[in-house]
N, C-alpha and C positions, 0 to 999 in steps of 0.2 A: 583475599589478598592476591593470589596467582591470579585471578581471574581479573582483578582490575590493572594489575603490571602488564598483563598479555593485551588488554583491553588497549592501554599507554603504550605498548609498541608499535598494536598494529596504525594505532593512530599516527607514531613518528612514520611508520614505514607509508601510511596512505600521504601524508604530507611530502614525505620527498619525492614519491612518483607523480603529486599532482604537480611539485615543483618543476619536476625534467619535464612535464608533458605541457606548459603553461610557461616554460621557461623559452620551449624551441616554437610555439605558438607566439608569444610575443617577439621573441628576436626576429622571426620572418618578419611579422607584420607592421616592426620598426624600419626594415630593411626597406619596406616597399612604400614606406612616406616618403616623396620628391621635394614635394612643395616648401619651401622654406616657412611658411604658418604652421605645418605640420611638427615644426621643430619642438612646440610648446609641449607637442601632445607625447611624441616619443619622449621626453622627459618625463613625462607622469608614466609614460608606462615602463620604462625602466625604473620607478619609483616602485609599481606595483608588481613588481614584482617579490619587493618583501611581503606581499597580504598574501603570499602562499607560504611563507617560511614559518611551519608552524613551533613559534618559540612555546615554551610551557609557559613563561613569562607575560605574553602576548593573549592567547589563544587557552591558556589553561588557570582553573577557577579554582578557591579552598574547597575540599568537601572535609567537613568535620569528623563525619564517620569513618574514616581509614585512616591507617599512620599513614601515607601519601598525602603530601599538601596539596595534588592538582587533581584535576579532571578535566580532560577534553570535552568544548563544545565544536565538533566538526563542521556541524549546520550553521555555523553562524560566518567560519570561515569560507565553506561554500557561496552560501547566501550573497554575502558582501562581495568574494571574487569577482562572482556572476553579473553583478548589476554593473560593478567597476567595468568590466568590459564591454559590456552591450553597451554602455555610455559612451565608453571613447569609440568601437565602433559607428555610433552614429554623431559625434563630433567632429573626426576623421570625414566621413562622406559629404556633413556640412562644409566644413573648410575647405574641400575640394571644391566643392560645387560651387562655394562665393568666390575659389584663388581662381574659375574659370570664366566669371561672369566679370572679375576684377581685369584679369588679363586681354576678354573679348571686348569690354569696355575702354581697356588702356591701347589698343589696336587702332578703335574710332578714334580716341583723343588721340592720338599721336599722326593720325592723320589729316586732324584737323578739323575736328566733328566737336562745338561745343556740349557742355554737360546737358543744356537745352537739345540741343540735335540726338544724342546721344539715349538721351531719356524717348524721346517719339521714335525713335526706330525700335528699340526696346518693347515699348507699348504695341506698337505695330506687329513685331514680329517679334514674339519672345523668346523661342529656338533659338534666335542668336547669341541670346547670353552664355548656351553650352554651346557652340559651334566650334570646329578643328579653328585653331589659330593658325595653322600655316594656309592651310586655306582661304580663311579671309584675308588673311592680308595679301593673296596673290592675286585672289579678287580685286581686291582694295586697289592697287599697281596697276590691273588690267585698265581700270575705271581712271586713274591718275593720269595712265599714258595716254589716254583718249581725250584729256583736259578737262573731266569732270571733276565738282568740286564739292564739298562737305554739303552745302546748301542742298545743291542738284541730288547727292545721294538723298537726303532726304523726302524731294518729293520722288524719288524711284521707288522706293520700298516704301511710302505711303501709297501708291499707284500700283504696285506688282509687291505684294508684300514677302512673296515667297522667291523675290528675284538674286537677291544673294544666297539662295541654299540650291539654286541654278547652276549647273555647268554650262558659265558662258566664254569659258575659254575650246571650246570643242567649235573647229572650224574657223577660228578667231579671224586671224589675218584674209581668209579664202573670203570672208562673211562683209569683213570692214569694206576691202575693195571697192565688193559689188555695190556693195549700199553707195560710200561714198561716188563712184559715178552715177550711181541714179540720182543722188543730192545736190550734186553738181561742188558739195565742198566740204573741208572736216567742220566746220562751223556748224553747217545746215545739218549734218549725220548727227553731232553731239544735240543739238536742239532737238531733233528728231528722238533719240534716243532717249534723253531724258522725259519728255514728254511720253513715251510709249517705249520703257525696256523693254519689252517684249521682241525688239528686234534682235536684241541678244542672247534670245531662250528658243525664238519660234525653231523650226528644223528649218535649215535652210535649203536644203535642198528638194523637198519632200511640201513645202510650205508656201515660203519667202520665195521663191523663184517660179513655181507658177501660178503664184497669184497675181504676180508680178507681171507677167508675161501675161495675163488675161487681162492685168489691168491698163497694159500698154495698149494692147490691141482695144480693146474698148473705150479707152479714150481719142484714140485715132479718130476712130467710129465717128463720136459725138464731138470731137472738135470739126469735120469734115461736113455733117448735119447742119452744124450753125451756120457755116462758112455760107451756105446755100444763100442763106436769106441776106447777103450781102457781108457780113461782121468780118473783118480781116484778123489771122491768126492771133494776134499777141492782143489784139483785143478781148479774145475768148478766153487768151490764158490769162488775164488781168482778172477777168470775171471769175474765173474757178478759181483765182485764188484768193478774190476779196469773199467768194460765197462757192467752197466745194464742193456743196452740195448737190451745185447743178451734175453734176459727174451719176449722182442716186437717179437722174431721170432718165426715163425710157426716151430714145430716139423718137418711138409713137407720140408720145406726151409732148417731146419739143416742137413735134411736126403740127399737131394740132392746135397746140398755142401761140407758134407763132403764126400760123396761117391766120385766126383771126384777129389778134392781134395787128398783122399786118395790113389785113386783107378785111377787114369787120371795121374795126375801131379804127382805123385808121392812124395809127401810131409807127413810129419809124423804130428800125430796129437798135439802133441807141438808146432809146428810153428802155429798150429791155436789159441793156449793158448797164444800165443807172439804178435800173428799179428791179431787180432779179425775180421779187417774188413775182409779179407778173408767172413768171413760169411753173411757181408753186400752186397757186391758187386753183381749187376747182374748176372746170372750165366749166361742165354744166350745173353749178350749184351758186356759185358767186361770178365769173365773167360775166359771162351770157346773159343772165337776170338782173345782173347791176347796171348792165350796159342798154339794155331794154329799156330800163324805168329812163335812162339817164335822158334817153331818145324821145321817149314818151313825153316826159319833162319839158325837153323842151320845145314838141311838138304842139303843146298844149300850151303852150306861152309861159308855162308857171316859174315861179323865184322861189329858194335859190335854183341856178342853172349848174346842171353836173356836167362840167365842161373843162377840159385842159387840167391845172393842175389839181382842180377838186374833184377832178375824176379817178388818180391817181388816189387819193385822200380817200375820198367815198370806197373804191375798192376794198384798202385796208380797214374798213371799220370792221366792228363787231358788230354780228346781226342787229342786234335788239340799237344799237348807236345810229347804224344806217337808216333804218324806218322812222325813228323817229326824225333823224337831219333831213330826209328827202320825204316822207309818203304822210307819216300821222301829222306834220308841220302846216298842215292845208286842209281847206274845210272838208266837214265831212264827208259828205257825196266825191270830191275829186280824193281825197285820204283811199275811201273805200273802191275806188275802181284801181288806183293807184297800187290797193296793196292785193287786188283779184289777178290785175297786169304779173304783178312779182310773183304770187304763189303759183300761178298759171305756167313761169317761168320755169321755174324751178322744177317742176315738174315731170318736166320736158329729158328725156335719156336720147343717149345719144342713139343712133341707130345699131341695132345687134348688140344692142348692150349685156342684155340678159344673157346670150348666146359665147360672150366674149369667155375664153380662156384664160387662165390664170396663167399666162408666161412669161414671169419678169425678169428681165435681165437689164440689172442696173448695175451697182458697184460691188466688184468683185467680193468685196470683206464689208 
């Protein structure tokens, strides 16, 4: 009988110490829910806090064998404590983590980001669901003030998907400037931007400015190259900007092609302003050999004749399209000298070719 009364105190006295030490344990860790969703859970846990208060009522069982009607099971109040917390602790970190995904999402919608827009950025870039809220929304401001709109955010972060976890307010106004007079207007910079954010991450300084500065100079270059062969300025920049590619070609490459161009085929320099690839194409693999047959053709009297606009047409085929429209089209014997003529061509490298150096300098990016 001592031995089970002493057994029954020590049991009240382990109950009220777990009580103070589960008591200052939960009251912190009510203290520190913000979130209004959290409100649910700080009620349950001020609720559990009677599953420490070990009543004999509660917590204590008949044992037959002693005049005493109870008996503590400690383990059972432990047991039970234990899971009750680990739960709300990981209910707690859920609710947080959907009151931030709720709020980074209430951010886009309030800016005007349908639930559709809203979902492919997400997809895109899932980081953003936990991302600082005052941050993006001063992102968000930066992007409004420049007249970008919900639509446009969306193809930027499908395009640069890491472009809102960007510091692109660093240099903002120094950055916008320069761009805007190279664009000539804030219209042309926001199109520009949207298309390719990356103008608002590159370094600017270090980057953007002399790449910029090489590409100034390098265009000079090759708009001054054309100018040669008669083409007047705003003619060239008509041309770069219905096909910019020409800008990726070597000044060697424009000199070569339009010399025979000009000076072979006999074509004026307009027709290159019309038909740009002219300047793309092979010179000793497709010019030179298509324009051979074309000569041959109609040296030899034969039909059809590759002349004027189907010589233009003949250029652009594809290999296997061209031999049959001009060379396999014709009896056998003229077929077969016809297609000796073309391989013959082809064949043909230019002079010092093998010897040639690998040093291109075309478009700066």
């Amino acid at each position: 009988m001592v031995f089970l009364h002493a057994l029954i105190r020590g049991a009240d006295l382990f109950g009220r110490r777990l009580q103070t030490h589960s008591s200052h344990f939960l009251t912190s860790l009510c203290t520190s829910l913000k979130c209004q969703r959290c409100d649910a859970l700080e009620s349950r846990l001020i609720a559990l806090k009677g599953l420490y208060q070990l009543q004999k009522t509660d917590y204590i069982v008949s044992n037959p064998f002693t005049s005493s009607p109870y008996t503590l099971k400690p383990s059972l109040v432990h047991t039970a404590a234990c899971d009750s917390v680990e739960s709300l602790h990981e209910q707690i970190e859920s609710a947080g983590r959907e009151d931030k995904t709720r709020e980074s999402a209430d951010v886009f919608r309030e800016w005007g980001c349908s639930e559709t827009d809203i979902s492919k950025i997400f997809e895109r870039r899932p980081s953003l669901r936990k991302t600082d809220i005052q941050i993006l929304q001063s992102k968000l401001e930066i992007l409004s003030h420049l007249g970008i709109k919900s639509a446009d955010l969306v193809k930027m972060v499908h395009c640069r998907p890491r472009f809102l976890n960007c510091k692109i307010n660093v240099l903002l106004n120094e950055r916008l400037e320069y761009l805007e007079a190279i664009f000539g207007s804030r219209e042309l910079l926001v199109k520009a931007i949207v298309r390719n954010p990356s103008l608002l991450t590159y370094d600017f300084h270090n980057k953007i400015k002399p790449v910029i500065a090489v590409y100034e100079s390098d265009h000079s270059e090759k708009v001054m190259n054309m100018e040669k062969y008669g083409l007047p300025e705003d003619e060239i920049c008509s041309l770069i900007g219905r096909s910019p590619l020409v800008l990726t070609l070597s000044i060697d490459k424009v000199q070569r092609h339009m010399t025979f161009i000009l000076g072979t085929m006999k074509l004026t320099a307009n027709v290159v302003l019309r038909n740009p690839f002219l300047l793309y194409f092979n010179l000793e693999t497709v010019l030179k050999p298509r324009f051979k047959i074309a000569c041959k053709i109609e040296d030899m009297g034969l039909s059809p004749q590759v002349k004027g606009p189907s010589l233009l047409r003949a250029l652009r085929m594809s290999e296997k399209r061209f031999i049959s429209a001009f060379v396999t089209c014709h009896p056998a014997n003229v077929a077969e000298e016809l297609i000796t003529a073309y391989t013959n061509a082809k064949c043909v490298k230019r002079l010092a070719e093998s010897s040639k150096k690998n040093s291109h300098k075309g478009f700066p990016f």
